[in-house]
Structure formats: C-alpha cells, structure tokens
C-alpha positions in Angstrom: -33.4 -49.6 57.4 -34.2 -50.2 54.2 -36.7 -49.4 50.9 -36.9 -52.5 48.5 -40.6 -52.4 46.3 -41.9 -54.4 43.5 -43.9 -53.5 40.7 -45.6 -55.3 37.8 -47.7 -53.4 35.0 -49.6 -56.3 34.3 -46.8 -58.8 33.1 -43.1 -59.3 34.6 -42.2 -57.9 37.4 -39.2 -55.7 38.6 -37.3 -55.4 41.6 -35.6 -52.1 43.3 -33.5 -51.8 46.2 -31.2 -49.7 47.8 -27.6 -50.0 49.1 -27.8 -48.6 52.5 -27.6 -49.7 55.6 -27.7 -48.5 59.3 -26.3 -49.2 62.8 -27.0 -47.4 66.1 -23.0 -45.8 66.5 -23.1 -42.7 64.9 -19.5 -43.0 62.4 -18.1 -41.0 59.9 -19.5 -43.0 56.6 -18.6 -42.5 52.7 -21.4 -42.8 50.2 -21.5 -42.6 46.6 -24.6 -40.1 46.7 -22.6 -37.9 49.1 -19.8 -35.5 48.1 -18.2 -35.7 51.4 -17.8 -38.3 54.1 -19.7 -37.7 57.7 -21.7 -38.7 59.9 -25.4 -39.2 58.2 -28.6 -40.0 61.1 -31.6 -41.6 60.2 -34.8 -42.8 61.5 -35.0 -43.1 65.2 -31.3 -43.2 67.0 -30.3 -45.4 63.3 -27.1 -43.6 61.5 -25.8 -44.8 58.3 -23.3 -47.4 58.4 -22.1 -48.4 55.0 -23.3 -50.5 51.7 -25.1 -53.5 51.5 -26.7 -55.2 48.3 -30.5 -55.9 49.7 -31.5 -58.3 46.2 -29.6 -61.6 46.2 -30.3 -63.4 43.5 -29.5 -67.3 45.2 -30.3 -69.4 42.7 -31.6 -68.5 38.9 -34.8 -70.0 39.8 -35.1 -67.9 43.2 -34.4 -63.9 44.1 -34.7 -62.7 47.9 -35.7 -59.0 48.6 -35.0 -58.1 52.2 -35.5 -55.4 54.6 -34.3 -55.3 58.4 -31.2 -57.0 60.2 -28.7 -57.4 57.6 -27.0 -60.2 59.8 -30.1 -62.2 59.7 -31.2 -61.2 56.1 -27.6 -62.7 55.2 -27.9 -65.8 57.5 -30.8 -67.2 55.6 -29.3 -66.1 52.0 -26.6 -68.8 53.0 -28.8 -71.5 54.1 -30.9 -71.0 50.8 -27.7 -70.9 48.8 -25.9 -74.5 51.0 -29.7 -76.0 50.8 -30.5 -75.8 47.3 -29.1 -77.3 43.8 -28.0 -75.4 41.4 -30.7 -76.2 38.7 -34.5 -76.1 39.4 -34.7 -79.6 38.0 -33.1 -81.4 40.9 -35.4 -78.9 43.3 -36.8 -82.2 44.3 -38.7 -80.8 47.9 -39.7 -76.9 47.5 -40.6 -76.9 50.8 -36.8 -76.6 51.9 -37.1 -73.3 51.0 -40.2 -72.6 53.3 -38.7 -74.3 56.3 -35.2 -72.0 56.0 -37.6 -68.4 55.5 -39.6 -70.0 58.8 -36.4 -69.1 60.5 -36.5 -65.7 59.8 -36.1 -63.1 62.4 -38.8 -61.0 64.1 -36.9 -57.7 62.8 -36.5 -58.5 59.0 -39.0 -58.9 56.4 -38.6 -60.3 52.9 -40.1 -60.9 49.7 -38.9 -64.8 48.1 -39.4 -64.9 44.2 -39.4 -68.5 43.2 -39.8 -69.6 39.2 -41.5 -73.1 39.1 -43.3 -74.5 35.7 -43.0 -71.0 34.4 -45.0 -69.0 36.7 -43.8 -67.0 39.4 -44.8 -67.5 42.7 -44.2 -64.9 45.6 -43.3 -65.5 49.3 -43.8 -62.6 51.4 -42.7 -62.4 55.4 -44.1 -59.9 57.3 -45.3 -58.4 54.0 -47.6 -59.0 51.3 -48.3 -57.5 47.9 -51.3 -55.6 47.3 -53.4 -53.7 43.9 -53.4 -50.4 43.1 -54.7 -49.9 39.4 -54.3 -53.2 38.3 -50.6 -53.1 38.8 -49.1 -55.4 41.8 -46.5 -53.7 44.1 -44.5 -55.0 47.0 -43.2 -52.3 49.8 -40.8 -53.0 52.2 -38.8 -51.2 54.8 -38.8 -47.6 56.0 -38.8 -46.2 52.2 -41.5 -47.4 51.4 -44.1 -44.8 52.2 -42.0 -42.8 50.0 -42.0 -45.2 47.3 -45.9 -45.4 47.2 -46.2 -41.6 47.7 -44.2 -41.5 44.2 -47.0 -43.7 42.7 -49.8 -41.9 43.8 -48.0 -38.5 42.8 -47.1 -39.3 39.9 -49.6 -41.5 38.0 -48.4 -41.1 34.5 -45.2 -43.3 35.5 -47.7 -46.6 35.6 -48.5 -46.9 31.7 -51.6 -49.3 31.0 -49.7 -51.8 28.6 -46.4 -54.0 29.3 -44.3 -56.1 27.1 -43.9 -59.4 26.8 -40.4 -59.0 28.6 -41.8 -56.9 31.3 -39.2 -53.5 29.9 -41.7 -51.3 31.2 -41.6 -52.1 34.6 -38.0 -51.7 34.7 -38.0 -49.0 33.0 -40.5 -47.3 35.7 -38.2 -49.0 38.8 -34.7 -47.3 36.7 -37.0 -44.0 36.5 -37.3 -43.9 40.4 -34.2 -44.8 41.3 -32.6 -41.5 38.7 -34.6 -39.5 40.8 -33.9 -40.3 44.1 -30.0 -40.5 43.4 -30.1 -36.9 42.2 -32.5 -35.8 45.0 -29.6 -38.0 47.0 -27.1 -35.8 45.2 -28.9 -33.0 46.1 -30.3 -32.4 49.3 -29.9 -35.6 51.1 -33.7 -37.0 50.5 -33.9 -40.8 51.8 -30.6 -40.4 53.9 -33.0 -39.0 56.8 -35.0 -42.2 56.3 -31.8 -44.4 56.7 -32.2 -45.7 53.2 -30.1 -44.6 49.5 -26.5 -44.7 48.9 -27.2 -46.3 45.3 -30.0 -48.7 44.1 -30.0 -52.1 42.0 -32.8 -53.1 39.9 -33.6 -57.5 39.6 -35.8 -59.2 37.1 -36.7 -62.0 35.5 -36.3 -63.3 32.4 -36.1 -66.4 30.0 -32.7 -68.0 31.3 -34.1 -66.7 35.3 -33.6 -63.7 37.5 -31.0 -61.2 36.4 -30.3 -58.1 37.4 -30.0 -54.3 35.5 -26.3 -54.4 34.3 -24.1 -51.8 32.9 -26.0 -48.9 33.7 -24.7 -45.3 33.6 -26.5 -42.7 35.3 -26.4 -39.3 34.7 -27.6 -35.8 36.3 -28.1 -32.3 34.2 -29.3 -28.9 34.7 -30.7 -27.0 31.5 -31.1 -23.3 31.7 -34.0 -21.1 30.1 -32.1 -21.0 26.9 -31.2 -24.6 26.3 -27.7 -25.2 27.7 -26.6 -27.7 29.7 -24.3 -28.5 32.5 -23.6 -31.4 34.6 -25.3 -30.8 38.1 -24.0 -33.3 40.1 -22.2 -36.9 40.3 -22.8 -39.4 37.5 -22.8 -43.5 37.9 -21.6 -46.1 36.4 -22.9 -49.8 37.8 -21.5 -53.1 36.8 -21.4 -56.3 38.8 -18.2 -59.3 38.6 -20.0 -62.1 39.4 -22.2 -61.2 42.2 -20.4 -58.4 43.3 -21.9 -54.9 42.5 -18.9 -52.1 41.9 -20.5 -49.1 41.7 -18.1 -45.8 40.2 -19.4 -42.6 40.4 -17.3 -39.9 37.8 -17.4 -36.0 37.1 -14.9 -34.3 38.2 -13.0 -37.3 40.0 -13.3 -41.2 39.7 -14.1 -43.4 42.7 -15.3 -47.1 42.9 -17.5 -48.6 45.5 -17.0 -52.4 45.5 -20.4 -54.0 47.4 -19.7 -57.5 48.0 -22.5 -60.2 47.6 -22.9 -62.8 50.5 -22.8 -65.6 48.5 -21.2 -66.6 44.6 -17.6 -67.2 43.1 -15.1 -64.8 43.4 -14.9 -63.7 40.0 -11.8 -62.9 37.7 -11.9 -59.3 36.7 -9.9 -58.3 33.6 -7.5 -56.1 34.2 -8.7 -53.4 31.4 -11.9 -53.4 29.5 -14.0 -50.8 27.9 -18.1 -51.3 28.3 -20.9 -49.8 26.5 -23.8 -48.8 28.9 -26.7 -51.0 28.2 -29.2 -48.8 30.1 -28.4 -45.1 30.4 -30.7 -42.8 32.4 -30.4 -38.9 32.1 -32.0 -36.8 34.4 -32.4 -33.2 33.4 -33.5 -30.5 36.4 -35.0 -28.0 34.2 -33.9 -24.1 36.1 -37.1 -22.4 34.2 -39.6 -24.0 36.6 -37.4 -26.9 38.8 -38.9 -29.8 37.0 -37.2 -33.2 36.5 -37.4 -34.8 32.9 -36.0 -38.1 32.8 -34.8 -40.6 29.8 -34.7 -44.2 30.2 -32.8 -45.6 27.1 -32.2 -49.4 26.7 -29.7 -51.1 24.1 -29.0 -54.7 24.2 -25.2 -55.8 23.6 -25.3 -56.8 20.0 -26.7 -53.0 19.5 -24.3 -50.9 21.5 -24.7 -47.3 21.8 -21.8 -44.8 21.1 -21.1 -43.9 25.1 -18.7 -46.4 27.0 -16.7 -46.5 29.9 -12.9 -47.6 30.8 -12.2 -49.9 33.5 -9.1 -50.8 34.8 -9.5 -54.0 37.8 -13.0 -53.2 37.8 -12.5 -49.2 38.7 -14.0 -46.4 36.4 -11.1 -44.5 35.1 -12.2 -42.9 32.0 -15.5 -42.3 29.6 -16.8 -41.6 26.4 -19.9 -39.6 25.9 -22.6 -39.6 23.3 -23.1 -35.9 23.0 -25.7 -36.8 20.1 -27.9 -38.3 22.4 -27.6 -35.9 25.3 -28.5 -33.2 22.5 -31.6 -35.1 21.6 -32.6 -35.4 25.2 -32.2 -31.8 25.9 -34.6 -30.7 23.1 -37.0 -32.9 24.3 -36.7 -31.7 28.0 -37.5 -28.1 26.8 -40.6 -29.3 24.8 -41.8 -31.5 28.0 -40.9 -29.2 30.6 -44.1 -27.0 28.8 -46.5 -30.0 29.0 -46.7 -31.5 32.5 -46.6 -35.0 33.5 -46.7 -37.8 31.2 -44.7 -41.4 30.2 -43.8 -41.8 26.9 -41.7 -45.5 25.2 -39.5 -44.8 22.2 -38.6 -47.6 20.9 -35.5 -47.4 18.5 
C-alpha cells in the first residue's frame, strides 16, 4: 500500500510519496525509519516488503504518481518511457499516453502530470482531485486518510499566498513528510498502514518536473531549559540519475540505494562533498510534546555552511551548521508558547 497526495496553494503544485511497499509473506525487512530489522504488518494480512520509489518522473514533460501493484505500476512506467520521445516537441499524438494508462490494472491507481503549452494537465485513474479551501489536493493509497486528517488538523500549514515557483507547496509537502519520518522514528506511525520507510517530494518547474534533491533531515528534542539533543535518526537524500540513495547518520552510517525502473545508469564519483539544498529540522519540544518544524531552502550558487561526505554515493561523514540549529532552537522555545501557525523567512 501506498500514500502519494498532491497539493497546490493556488499556483504550482507538489508531489509526495513514500518508499514503502508491501507483500502478503510476512519477512524480516530493513528500513531506514526503523532502528532494527523485523518483521513490520500492515493493513489487512499486507507486511512490509522493502523500498520502492512511487514518483517516476518518465519524461521532463510527464511525472506518474502511483499507488497499488508495484509490478503493474512499473509495467506501464516502461511503456510510457519506450512509447514516448524524449522532447515534448516531437509528442506528435498525446493520446499514446492515454491508450498505455487504459491498460492499467484494476488494483493500482495513479495520478499522470503532463506539461503541454505551459499548462499542466492532470490524468487521474481511479482517482480524482478535489477542493478544500481553494487549494487542489490529490490522495492516493491507504495513507491518505491520514494525509487529509493532517490538513484538516492542522490548518495553519495551507498559507493563503504562493509564489510564482510554487516553494510553498513544497515547503508544506517537506513539512509532512519531517513529521511522519520522526513519528516513523518514533513509534512506528504509517508502518501499521503499510506505507513510510522515507518519502520523495516531485515538482515542476521551468526546465520540467524535478524532484526535491539534496535534502537532509533532521530530528531534536529541546528540554525546558533550551538544550538540545538529537532524538533520533537523521537523513540525508540524493538521487544519481534516477536512482534515489537515501543515508540515514547519528550514531552509525547506512545507505539505502532505491532503484528507478527506468533512466541511465549513472556514473557516481567516487568522493564528493554536498551542501544540503533543503534542510528540515524537527524539534519535539519535552515542556508540552509539541513538534516545531524548519523548512529552509538554499539554491546551489548560495550554499549553506552544513554538507555531507560521500564516498560511491554512501554517507560517510558530515558537517553541521550549529549556527543555524541555535537559531532554530530559540525560535522553537518562543513558538512552542504560541500554538499553531506557518510562517516564510525568506533569507
């Protein structure tokens, strides 16, 4: 099973989806939002079965969202990706892409995003996006009541104003996907529902659909008098080519490669060091239990001061911008008085 949903506040929209996926033979599984490997059930007589990417971007011009049978999900990826050119320019007949998601399954359902004279047009199957406060959302798979329980719990998360580049609704879909890792972390929230291990974020943008790169996720606790501890595993995702590795860090290292159906194998250097482009900080405040959570976004040419050290694509070491985790504390403690609200810095 599965929870992919889409959201747009008004302008661009943003994609999330987890990792997981299920099978019927109960088997000893490792996940990254587990500390130890076992045997994890789910809805029904479903059991968790491994990783699976659940956003494929096929083309620049075209992203599928699925939910469902993997096998068939990743049947019709392939028949998209053999059936259609490279560049939207030579898409002479659209409707090749219709006639291949007619195939689908009765057991999976998806969401087609395709980019044609600069609008976006959705394709839904067995699903369909609906309003709530002016903002479009798409829900799929067995997550998705939990998704939409988040929304209507937590109204402050859907700010009335978007940019241009459609940051806030990414920033809302990174937002979730903090807290359900460290509610993952945890106590195992989502795991019961057969969907978790991880999450990816997809978009679109000027040059087509991308997805959330070099993204490093941390968790915190913060006691009454301000200090601070890491409370759990922390993240680090970065895909080669189409193929997500996903390291988790504190105490040990560990790298979770999840391969794409479809792309190049790609070349990976055999050291780098990376700056995060999107950090997220979750802070469980111990005074009352709360979560306060920082999105921060900086582009490439604007690095921040934290990075990472990758050897063949596996976290090995990292550098941390205690400045910033400082500033994120204080404000934690002056939230954690104020109740729920969203707020934008932009630096």
């Amino acid at each position: 099973m599965t929870l992919v949903a889409g959201l747009s506040v008004g302008g661009l929209p943003a994609f999330v989806g987890d990792l997981l996926v299920s099978w019927r033979i109960p088997s000893a599984v490792d996940l990254p939002t587990q500390h130890d490997e076992g045997v994890y059930p789910g809805i029904g007589e479903d059991h968790a079965a491994g990783l699976a990417q659940k956003l494929l971007i096929v083309r620049p011009y075209l992203m599928l969202a699925w939910a469902g049978e993997r096998r068939e999900a990743e049947r019709l990826i392939r028949d998209l990706d053999g059936a259609l050119p490279l560049d939207a320019c030579n898409l002479c007949n659209p409707t090749v892409i219709l006639e291949i998601l007619n195939t689908c399954g009765p057991n999976t359902e998806l969401v087609a995003l395709l980019i044609a004279a600069e609008a976006i047009y959705p394709i839904g199957v067995r699903t369909r996006g609906f309003e709530l406060g002016n903002k479009r959302i798409y829900l799929l798979g067995s997550g998705a009541s939990d998704f939409f329980e988040y929304l209507q719990t937590h109204p402050e998360i859907l700010p009335s104003q978007e940019r241009a580049d459609g940051l806030v609704a990414r920033a809302i879909m990174l937002r979730f996907a903090a807290r359900a890792m460290m509610l993952q972390l945890k106590i195992g929230t989502g795991l019961r529902d057969s969907w978790g291990g991880g999450f990816e974020v997809a978009y679109p943008d000027r040059s087509g659909f991308r997805k959330v790169d070099n993204l490093m996720f941390r968790a915190w606790m913060v006691d009454e008098k301000g200090s601070y501890h890491n409370s759990g595993r922390s993240f680090f995702l970065r895909y080669y080519g189409q193929d997500l590795h996903l390291s988790w860090f504190n105490p040990d290292e560990k790298t979770y490669v999840v391969r794409s159906p479809i792309g190049e194998e790609y070349e990976i250097p055999e050291y780098e060091e990376v700056h995060p482009e999107w950090t997220l900080d979750v802070f469980v405040m111990k005074k009352n239990g709360s979560f306060v959570e920082f999105a921060r976004f900086q582009p490439p040419h604007r690095p921040p001061s934290d990075r990472v050290q990758l050897r063949n694509g596996s976290l090995v070491g990292w550098v941390l911008d205690q400045r910033h985790v400082d500033l994120c504390v204080n404000k934690s403690l002056q939230a954690t008085d104020k109740g729920a609200h969203f707020e934008m810095f932009h630096y």
